[in-house]
HTML snippet that shows the backbone in 3Dmol.js (N, CA, C, O; Angstrom):
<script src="https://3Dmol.org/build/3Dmol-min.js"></script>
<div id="view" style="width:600px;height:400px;position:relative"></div>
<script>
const pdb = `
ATOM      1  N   UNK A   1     149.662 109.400  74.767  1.00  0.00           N
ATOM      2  CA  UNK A   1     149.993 108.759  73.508  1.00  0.00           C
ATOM      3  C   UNK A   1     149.695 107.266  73.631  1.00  0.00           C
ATOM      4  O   UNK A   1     150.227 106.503  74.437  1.00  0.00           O
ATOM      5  N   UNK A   2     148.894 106.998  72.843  1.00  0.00           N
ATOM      6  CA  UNK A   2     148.475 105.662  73.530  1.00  0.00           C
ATOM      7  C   UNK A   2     149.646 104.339  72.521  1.00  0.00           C
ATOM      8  O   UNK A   2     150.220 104.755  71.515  1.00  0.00           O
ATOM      9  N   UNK A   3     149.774 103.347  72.815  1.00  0.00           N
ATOM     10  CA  UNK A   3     151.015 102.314  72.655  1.00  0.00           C
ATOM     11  C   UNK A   3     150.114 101.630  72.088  1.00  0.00           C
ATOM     12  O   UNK A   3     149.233 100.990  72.663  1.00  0.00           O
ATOM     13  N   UNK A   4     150.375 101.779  70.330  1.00  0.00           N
ATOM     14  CA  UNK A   4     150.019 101.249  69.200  1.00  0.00           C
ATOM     15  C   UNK A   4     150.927  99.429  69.182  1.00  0.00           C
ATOM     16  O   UNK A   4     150.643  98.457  68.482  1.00  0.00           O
ATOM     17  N   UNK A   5     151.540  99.511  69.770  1.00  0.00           N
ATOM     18  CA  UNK A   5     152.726  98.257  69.342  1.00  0.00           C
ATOM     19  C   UNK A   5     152.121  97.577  70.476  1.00  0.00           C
ATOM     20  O   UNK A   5     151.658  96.450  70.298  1.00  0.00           O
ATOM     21  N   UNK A   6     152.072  98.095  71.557  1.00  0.00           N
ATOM     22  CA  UNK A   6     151.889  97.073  72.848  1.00  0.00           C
ATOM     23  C   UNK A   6     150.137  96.852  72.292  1.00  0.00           C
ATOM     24  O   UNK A   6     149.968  95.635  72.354  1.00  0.00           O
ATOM     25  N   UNK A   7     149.420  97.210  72.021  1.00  0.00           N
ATOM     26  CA  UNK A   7     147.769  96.798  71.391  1.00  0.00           C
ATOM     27  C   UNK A   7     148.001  95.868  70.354  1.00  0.00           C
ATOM     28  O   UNK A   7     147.193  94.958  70.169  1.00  0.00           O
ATOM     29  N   UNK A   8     149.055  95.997  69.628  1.00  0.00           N
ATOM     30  CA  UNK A   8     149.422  95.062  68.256  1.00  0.00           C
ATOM     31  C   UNK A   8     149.581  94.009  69.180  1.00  0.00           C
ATOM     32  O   UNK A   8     148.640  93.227  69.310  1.00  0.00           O
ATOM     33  N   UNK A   9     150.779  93.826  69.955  1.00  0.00           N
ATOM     34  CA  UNK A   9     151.120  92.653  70.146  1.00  0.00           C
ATOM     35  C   UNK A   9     149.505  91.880  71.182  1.00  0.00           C
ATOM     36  O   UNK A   9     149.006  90.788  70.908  1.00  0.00           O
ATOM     37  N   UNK A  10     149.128  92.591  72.045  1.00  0.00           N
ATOM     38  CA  UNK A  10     148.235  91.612  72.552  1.00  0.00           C
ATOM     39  C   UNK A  10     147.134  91.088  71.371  1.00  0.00           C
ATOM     40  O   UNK A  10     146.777  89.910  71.374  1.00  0.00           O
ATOM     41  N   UNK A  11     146.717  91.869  70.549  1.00  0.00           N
ATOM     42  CA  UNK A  11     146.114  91.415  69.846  1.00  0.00           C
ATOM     43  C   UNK A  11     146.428  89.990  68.698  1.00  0.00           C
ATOM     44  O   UNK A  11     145.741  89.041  68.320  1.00  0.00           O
ATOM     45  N   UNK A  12     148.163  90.572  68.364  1.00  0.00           N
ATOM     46  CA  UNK A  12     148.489  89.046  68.220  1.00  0.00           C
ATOM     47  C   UNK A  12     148.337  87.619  68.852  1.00  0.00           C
ATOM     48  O   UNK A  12     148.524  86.508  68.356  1.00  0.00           O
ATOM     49  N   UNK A  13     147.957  87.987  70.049  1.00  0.00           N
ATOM     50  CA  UNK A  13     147.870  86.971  70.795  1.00  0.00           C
ATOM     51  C   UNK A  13     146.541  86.613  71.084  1.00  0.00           C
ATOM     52  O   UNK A  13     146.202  85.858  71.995  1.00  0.00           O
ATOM     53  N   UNK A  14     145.976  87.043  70.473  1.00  0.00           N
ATOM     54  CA  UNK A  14     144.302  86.878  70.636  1.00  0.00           C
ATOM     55  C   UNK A  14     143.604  87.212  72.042  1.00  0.00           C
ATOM     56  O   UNK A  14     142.619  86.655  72.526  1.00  0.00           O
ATOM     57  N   UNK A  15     144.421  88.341  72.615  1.00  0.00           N
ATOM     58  CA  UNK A  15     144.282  88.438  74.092  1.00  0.00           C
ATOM     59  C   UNK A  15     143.558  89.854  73.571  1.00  0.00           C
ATOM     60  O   UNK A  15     143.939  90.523  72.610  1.00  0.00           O
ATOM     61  N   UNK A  16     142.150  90.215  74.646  1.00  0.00           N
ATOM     62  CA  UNK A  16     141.650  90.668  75.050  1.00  0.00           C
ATOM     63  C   UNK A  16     142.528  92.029  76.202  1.00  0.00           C
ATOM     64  O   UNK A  16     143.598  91.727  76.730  1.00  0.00           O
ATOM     65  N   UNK A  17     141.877  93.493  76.452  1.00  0.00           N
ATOM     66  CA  UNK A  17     142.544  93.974  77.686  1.00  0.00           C
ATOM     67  C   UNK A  17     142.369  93.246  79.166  1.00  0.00           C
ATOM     68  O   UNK A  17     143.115  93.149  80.141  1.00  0.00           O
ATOM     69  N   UNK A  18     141.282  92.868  78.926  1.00  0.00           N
ATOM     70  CA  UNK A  18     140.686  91.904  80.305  1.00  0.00           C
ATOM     71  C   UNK A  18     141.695  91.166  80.308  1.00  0.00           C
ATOM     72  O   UNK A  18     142.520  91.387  81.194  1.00  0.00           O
ATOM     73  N   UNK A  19     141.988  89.960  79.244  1.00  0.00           N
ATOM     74  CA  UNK A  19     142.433  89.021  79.545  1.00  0.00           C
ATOM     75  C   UNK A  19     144.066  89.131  79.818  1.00  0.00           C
ATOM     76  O   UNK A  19     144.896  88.255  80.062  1.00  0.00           O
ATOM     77  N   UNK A  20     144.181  90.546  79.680  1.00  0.00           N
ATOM     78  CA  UNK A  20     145.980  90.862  79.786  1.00  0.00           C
ATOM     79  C   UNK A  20     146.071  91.209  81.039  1.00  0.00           C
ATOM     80  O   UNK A  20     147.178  91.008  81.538  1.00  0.00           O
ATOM     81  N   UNK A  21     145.246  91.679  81.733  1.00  0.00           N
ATOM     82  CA  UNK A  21     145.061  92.193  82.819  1.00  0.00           C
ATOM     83  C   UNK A  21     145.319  90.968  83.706  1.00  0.00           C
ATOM     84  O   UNK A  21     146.350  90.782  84.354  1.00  0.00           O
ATOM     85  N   UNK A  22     144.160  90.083  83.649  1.00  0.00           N
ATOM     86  CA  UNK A  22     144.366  88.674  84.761  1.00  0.00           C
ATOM     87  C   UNK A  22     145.446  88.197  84.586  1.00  0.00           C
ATOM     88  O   UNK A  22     146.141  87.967  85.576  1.00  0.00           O
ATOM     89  N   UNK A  23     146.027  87.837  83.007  1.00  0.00           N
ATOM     90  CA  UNK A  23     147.509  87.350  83.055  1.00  0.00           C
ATOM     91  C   UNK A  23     148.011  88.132  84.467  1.00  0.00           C
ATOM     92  O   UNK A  23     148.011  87.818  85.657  1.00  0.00           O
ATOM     93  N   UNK A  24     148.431  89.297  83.714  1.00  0.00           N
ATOM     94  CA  UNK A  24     149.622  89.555  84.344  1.00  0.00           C
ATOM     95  C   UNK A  24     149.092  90.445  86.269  1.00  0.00           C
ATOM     96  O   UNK A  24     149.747  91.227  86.957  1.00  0.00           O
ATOM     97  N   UNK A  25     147.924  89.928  86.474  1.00  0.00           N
ATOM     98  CA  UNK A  25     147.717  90.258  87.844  1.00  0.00           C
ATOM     99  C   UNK A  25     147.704  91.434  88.571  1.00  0.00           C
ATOM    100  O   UNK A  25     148.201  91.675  89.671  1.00  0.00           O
ATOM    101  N   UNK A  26     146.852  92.375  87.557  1.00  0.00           N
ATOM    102  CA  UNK A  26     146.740  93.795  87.369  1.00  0.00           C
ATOM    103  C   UNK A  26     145.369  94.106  86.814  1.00  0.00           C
ATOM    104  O   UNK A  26     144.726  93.657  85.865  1.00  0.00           O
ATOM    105  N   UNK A  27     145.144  95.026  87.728  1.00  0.00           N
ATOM    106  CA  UNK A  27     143.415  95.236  87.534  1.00  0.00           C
ATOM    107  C   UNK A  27     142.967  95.970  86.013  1.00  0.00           C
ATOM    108  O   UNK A  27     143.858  96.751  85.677  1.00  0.00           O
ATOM    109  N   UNK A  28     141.912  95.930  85.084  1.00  0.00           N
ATOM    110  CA  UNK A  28     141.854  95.740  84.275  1.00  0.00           C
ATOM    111  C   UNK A  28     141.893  97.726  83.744  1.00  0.00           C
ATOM    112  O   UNK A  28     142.185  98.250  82.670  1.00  0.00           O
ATOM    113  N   UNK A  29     141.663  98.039  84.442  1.00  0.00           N
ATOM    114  CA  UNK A  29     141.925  99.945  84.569  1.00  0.00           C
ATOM    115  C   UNK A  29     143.405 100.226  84.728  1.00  0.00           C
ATOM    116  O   UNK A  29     143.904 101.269  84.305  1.00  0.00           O
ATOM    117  N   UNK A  30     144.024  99.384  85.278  1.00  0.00           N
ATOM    118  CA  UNK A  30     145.614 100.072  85.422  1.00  0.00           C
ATOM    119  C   UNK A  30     146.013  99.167  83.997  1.00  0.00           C
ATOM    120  O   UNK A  30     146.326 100.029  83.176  1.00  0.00           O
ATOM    121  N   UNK A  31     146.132  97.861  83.376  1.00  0.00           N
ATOM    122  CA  UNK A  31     146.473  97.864  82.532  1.00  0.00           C
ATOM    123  C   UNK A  31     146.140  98.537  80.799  1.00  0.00           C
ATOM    124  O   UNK A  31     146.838  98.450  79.789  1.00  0.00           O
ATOM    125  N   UNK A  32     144.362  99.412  81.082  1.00  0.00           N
ATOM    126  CA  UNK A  32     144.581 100.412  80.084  1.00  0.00           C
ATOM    127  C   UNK A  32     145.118 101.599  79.881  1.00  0.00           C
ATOM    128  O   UNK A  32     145.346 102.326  78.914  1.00  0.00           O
ATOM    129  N   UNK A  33     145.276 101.623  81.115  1.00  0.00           N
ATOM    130  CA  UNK A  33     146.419 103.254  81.397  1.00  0.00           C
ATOM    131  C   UNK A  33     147.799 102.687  80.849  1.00  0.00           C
ATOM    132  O   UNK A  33     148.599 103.310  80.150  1.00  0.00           O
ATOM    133  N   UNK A  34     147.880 101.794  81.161  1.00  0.00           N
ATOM    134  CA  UNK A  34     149.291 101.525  80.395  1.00  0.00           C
ATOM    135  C   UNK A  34     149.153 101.084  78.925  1.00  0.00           C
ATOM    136  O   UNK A  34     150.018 101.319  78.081  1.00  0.00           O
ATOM    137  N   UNK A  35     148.066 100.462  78.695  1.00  0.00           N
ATOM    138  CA  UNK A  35     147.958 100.658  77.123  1.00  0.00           C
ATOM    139  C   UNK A  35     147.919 102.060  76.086  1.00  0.00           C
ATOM    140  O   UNK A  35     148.578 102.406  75.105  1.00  0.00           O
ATOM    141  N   UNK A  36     146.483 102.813  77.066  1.00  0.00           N
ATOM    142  CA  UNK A  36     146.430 104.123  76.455  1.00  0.00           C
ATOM    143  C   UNK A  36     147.567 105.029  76.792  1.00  0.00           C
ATOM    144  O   UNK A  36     147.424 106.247  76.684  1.00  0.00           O
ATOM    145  N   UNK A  37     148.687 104.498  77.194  1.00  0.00           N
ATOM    146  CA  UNK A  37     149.581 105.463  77.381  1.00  0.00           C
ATOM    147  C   UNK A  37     149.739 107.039  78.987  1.00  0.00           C
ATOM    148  O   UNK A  37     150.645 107.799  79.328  1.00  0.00           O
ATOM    149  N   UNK A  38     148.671 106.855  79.348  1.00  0.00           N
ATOM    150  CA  UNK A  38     148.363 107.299  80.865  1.00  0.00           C
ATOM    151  C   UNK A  38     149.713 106.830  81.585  1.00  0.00           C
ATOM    152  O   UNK A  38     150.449 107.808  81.718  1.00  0.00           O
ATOM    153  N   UNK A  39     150.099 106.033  81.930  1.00  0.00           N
ATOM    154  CA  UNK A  39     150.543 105.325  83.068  1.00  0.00           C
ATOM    155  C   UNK A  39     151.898 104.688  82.393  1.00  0.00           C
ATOM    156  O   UNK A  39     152.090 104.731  81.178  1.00  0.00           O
ATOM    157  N   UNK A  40     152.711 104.161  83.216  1.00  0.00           N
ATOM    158  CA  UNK A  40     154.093 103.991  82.373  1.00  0.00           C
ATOM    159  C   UNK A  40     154.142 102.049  83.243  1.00  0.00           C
ATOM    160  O   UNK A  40     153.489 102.056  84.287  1.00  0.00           O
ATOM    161  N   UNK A  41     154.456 101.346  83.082  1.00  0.00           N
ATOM    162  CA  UNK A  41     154.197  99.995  83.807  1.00  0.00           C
ATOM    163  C   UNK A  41     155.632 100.370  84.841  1.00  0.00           C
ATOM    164  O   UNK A  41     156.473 101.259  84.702  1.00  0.00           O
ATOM    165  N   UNK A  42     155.518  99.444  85.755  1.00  0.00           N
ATOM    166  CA  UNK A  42     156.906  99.205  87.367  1.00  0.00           C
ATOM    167  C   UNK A  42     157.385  98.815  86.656  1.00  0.00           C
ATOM    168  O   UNK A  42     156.974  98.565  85.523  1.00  0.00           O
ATOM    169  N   UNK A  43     158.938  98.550  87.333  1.00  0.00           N
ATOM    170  CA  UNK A  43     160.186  97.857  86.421  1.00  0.00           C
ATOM    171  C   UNK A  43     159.424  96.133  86.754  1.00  0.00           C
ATOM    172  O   UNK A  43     159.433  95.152  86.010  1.00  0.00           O
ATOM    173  N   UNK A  44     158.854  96.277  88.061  1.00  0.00           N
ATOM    174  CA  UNK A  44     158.034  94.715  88.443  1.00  0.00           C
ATOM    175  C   UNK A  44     157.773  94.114  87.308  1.00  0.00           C
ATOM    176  O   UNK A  44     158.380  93.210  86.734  1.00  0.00           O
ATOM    177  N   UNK A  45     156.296  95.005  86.874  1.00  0.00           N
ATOM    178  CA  UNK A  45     155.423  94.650  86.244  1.00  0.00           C
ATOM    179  C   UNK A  45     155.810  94.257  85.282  1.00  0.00           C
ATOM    180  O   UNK A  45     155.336  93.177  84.928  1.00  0.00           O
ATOM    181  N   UNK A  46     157.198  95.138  84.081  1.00  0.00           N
ATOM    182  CA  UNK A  46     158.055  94.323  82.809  1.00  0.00           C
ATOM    183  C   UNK A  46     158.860  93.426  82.943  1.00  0.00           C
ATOM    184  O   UNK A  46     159.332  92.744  82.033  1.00  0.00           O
ATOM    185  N   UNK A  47     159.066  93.355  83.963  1.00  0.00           N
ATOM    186  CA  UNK A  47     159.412  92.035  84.577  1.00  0.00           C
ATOM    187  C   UNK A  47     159.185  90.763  84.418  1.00  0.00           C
ATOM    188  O   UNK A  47     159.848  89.757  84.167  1.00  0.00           O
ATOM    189  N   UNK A  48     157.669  91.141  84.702  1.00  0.00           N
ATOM    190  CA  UNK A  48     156.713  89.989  84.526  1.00  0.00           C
ATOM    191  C   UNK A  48     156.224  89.850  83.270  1.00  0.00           C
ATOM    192  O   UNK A  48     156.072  88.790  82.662  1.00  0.00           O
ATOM    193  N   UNK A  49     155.972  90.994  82.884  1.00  0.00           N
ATOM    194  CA  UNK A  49     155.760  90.955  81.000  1.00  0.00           C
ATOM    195  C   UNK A  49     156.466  90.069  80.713  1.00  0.00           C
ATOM    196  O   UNK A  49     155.959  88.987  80.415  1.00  0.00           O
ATOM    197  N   UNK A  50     158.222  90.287  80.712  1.00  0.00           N
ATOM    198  CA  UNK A  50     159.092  89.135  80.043  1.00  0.00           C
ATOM    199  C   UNK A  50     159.269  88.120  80.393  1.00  0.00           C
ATOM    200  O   UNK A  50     159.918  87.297  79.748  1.00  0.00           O
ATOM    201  N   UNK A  51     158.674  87.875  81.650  1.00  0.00           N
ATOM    202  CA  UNK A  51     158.543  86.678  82.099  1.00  0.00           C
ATOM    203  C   UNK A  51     157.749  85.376  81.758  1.00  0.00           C
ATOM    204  O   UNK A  51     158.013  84.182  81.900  1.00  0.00           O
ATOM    205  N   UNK A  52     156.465  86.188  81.157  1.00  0.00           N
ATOM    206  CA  UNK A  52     155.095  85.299  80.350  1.00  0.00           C
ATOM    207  C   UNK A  52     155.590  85.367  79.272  1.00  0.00           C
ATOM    208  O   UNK A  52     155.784  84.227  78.851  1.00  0.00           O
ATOM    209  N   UNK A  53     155.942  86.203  78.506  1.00  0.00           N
ATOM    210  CA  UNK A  53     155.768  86.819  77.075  1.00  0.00           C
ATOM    211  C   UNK A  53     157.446  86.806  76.707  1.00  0.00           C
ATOM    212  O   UNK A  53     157.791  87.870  76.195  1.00  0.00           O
ATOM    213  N   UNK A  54     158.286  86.052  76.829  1.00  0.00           N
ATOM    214  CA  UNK A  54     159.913  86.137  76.841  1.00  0.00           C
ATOM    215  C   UNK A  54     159.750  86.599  75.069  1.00  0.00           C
ATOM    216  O   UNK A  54     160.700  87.286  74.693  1.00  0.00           O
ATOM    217  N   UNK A  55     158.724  86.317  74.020  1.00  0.00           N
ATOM    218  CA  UNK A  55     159.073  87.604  73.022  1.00  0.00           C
ATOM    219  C   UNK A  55     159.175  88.859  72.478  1.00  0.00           C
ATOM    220  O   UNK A  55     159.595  89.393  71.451  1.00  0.00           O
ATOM    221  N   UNK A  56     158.408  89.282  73.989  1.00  0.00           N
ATOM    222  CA  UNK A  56     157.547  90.404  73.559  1.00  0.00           C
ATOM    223  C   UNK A  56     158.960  91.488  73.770  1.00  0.00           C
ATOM    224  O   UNK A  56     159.641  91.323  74.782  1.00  0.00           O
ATOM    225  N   UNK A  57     159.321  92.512  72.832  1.00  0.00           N
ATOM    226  CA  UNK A  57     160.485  93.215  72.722  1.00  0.00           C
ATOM    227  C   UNK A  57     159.514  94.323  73.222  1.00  0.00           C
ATOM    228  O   UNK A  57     158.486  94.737  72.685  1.00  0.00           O
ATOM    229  N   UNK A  58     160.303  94.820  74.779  1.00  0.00           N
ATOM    230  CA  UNK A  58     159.763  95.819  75.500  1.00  0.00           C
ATOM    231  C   UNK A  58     160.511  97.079  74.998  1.00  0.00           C
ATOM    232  O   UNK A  58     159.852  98.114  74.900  1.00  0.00           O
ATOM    233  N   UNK A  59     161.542  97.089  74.742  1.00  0.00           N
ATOM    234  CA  UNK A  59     162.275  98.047  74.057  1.00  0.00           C
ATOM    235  C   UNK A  59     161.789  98.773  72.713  1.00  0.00           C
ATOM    236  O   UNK A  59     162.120  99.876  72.278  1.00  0.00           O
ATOM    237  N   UNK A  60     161.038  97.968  72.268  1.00  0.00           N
ATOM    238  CA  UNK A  60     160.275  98.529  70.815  1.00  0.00           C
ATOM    239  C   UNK A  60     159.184  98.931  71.507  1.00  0.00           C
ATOM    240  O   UNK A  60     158.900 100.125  71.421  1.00  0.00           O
ATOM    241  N   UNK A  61     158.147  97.864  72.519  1.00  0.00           N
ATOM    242  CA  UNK A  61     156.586  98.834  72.832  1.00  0.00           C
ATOM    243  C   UNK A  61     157.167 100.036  73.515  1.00  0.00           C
ATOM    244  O   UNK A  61     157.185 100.935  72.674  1.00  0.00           O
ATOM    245  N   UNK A  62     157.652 100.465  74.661  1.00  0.00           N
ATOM    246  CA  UNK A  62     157.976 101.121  75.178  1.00  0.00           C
ATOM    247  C   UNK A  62     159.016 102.807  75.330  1.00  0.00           C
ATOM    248  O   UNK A  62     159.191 103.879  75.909  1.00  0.00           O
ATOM    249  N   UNK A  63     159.284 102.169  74.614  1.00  0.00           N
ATOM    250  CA  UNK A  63     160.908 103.058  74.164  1.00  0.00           C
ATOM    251  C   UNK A  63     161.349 104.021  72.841  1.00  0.00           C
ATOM    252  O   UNK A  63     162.327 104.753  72.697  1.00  0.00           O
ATOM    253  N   UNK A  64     160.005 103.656  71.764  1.00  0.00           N
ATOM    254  CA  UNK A  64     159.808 103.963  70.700  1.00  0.00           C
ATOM    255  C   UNK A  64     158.496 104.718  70.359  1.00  0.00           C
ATOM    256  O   UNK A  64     158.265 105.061  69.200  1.00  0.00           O
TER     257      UNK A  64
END
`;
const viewer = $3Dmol.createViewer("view");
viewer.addModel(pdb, "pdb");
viewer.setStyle({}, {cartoon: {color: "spectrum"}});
viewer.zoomTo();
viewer.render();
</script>
């Protein structure tokens, strides 16, 4: 099921998958598995999501 909300939001941001990838220090294949829904992100990795992104409501991409 691929994560319509988490594609919204990078795209709000004028971010690219590439460029979400280098953010957050994750090769550019594991962060489309987690876009397309393949792959589920580490508690690390949302971690770090909220760490760059302190708006991004992981509870809505994720959870919904």
């Amino acid at each position: 099921m691929k994560r319509e909300k988490l594609k919204k939001f990078r795209e709000e941001k004028h971010l690219t998958q590439e460029n979400m990838a280098k953010i957050l220090e994750i090769t550019v294949a594991h962060y489309k598995s987690i876009e397309y829904g393949y792959r589920n992100p580490s508690f690390d990795l949302l971690k770090k999501m909220k760490i760059i992104f302190p708006t991004m409501n992981l509870d809505k991409i994720f959870l919904t």
